[in-house]
C-alpha positions in Angstrom: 1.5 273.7 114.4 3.8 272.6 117.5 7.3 272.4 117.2 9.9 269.7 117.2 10.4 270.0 120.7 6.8 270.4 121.7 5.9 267.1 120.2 9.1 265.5 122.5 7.9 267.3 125.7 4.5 265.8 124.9 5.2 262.3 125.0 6.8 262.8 128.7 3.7 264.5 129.3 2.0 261.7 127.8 3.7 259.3 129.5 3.5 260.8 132.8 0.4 261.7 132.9 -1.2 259.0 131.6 1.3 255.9 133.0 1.3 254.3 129.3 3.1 251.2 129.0 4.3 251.9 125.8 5.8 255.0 123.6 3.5 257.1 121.5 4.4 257.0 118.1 5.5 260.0 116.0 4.3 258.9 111.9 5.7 260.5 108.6 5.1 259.4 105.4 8.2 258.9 103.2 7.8 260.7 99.4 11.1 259.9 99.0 14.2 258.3 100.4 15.9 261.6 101.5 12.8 261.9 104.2 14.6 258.2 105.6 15.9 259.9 109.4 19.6 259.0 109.5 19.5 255.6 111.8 16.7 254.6 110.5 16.1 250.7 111.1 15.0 249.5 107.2 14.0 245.8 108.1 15.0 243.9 104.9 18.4 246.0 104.8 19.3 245.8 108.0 18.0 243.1 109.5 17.7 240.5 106.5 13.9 239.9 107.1 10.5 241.3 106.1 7.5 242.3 109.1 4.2 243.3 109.0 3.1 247.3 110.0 2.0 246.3 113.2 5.5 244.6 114.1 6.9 247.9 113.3 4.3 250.0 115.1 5.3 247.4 117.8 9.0 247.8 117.9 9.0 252.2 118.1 6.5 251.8 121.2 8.2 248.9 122.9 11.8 249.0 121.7 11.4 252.7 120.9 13.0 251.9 117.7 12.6 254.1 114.3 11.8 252.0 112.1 11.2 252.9 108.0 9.3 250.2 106.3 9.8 250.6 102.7 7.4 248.4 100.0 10.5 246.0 99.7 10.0 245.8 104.1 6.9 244.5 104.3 5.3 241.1 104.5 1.8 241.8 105.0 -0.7 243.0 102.0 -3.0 245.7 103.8 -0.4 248.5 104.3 1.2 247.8 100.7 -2.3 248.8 99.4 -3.4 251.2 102.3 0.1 253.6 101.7 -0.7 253.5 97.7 2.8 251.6 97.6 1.3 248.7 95.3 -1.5 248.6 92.9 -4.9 247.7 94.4 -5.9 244.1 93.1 -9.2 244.3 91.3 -10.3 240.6 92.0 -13.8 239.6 92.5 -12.6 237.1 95.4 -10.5 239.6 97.0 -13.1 242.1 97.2 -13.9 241.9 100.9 -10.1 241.8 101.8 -8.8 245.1 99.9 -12.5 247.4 100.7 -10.4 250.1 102.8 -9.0 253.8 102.8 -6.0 254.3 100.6 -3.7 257.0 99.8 -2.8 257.6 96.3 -1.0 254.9 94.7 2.8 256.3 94.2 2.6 259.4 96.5 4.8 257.8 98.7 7.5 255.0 99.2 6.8 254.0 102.2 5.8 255.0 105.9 8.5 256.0 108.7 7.4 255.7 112.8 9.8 256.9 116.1 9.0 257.4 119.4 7.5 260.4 119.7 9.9 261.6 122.8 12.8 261.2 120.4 11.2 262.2 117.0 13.9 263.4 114.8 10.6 264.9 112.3 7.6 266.3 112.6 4.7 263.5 112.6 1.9 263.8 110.2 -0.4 261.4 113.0 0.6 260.5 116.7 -0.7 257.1 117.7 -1.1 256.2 121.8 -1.8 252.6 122.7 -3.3 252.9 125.8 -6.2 251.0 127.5 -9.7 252.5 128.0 -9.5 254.2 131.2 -6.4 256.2 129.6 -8.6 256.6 126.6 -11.6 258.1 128.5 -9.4 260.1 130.1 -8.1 261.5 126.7 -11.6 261.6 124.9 -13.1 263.7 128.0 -11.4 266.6 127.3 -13.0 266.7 123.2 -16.1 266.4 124.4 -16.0 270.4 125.7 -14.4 271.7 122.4 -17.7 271.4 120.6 -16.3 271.4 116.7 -14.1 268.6 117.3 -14.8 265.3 115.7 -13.6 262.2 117.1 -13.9 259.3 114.1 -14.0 255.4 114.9 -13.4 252.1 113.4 -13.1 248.6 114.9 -12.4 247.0 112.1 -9.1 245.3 110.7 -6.8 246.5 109.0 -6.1 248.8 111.7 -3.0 249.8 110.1 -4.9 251.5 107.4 -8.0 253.4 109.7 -5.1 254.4 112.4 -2.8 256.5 109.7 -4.8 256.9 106.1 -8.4 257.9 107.5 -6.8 260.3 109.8 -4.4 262.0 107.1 -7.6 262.6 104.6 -10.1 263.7 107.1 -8.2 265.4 110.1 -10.1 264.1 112.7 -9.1 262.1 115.6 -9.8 258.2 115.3 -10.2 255.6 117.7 -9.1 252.1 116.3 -8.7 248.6 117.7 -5.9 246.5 117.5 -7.0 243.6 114.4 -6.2 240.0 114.8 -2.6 240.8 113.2 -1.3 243.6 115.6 -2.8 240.9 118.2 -1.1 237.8 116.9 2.0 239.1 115.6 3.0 242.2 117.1 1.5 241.2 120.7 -0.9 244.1 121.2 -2.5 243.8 124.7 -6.2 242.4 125.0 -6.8 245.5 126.8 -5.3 247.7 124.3 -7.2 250.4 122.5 -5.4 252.8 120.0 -5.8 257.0 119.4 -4.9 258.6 116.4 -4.1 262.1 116.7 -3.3 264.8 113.6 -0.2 266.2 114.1 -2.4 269.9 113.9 -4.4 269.3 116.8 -1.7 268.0 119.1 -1.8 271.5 120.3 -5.4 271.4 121.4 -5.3 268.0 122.5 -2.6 268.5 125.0 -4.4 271.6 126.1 -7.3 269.3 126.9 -5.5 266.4 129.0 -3.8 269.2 130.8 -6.5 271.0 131.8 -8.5 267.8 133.1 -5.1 267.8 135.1 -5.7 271.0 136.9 -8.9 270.3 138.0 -8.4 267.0 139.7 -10.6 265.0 137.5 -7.9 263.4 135.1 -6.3 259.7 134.5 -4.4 259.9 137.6 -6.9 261.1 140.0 -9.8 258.8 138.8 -9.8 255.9 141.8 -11.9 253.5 141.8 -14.3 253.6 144.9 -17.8 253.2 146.0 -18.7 255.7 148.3 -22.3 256.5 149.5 -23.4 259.8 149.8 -20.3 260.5 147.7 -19.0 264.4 147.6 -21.1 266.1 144.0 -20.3 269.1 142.1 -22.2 272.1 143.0 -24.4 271.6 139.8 -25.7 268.1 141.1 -26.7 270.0 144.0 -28.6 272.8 142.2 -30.5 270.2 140.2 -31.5 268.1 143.2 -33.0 270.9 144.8 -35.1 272.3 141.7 -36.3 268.7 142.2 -37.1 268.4 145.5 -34.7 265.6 146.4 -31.8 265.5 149.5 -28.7 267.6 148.6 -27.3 266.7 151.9 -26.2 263.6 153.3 
């Protein structure tokens, strides 16, 4: 598991080597309020009003606040449910609306998020809000470490797929912004989100890092339309088995 200071020096590597717009976020659940970082923003205490998840997923990767969101914090349903902070409603009607992963109701008080440069804990899941080039570029890497299992859901609440499924199962999980995180906390229309378990940072680093070394990562990947474009030594192995030009 990487340190305290490996998880900040990853989100300037992040950062640099990605160009993200926004902050990664470092995520802890709360048990109790002892695991509240000193400075802390606690929205209904501090600031006299409630938000919604997203707004405070919002304001660590924009503002690069840390903010704690306690039950008494928020003012949307799903993450009262999803973080087992409220009992979930058994209501024929509301069926459709509650049908999504949960923690255990009472395990924790509430939810913490920081920027991950500035994490004064270590994160149980480290979200990046990037766009899909940024995301290929850190999906690419997975695809060579064979065991590794790279989950998915596109549907809302997004606040419960991006930090409960990825706590139960330890696997990465790609998630898209739901009409909430778009309406109220101004996610971009181009924005797609990553979820990563804190025990894979390691790995996943490793990953972007190497792409790095070899030319072929976010940074390097220009768009053009070359013909007769320069191929891998492979291409040109395959082409000749085949019979077909492996010059220009």
């Amino acid at each position: 598991m990487p340190s305290l200071t490996d998880f900040q020096r990853y989100a300037g590597e992040l950062e640099k080597t990605l160009h993200l717009r926004t902050s990664p976020i470092a995520v802890k659940m709360l048990r109790t309020e002892a695991d509240i970082p000193e400075g802390a923003i606690r929205p209904k205490r501090d600031r006299g009003h409630h938000i919604a998840q997203c707004q405070a997923f919002a304001l660590t990767r924009r503002n690069r606040e840390t903010i704690a969101m306690l039950t008494e914090d928020n003012w949307c349903f799903a993450p009262l449910i999803a973080y087992g902070l409220v009992d979930k409603p058994d209501d024929p009607e509301l069926a459709l609306f509650v049908d999504f992963p949960r923690l255990e109701r009472g395990k924790y008080i509430g939810i913490c998020t920081a920027p991950l440069g500035t994490t004064p804990y270590l994160p149980e899941v480290v979200m990046i809000y990037s766009n899909t080039a940024q995301l290929r570029s850190m999906l690419y890497p997975l695809h060579f470490q064979k065991k590794t299992k790279v989950d998915s859901c596109f549907f809302p609440p997004a606040c419960a797929y991006q930090v409960v499924s990825v706590l139960d199962s330890g696997n990465y999980m790609v998630t898209l912004p739901d009409p909430g995180d778009y309406m109220r906390a101004m996610a971009g229309e181009d924005e797609i989100i990553l979820s990563v378990p804190a025990a894979k940072m390691e790995e996943f680093m490793t990953g972007l890092q190497r792409l790095e070394e070899m030319h072929v990562g976010y940074l390097d990947s220009h768009m053009m339309m070359p013909a007769d474009f320069e191929r891998p030594e492979f291409y040109q192995m395959l082409f000749k088995r085949w019979g077909l030009d492996t010059e220009k």
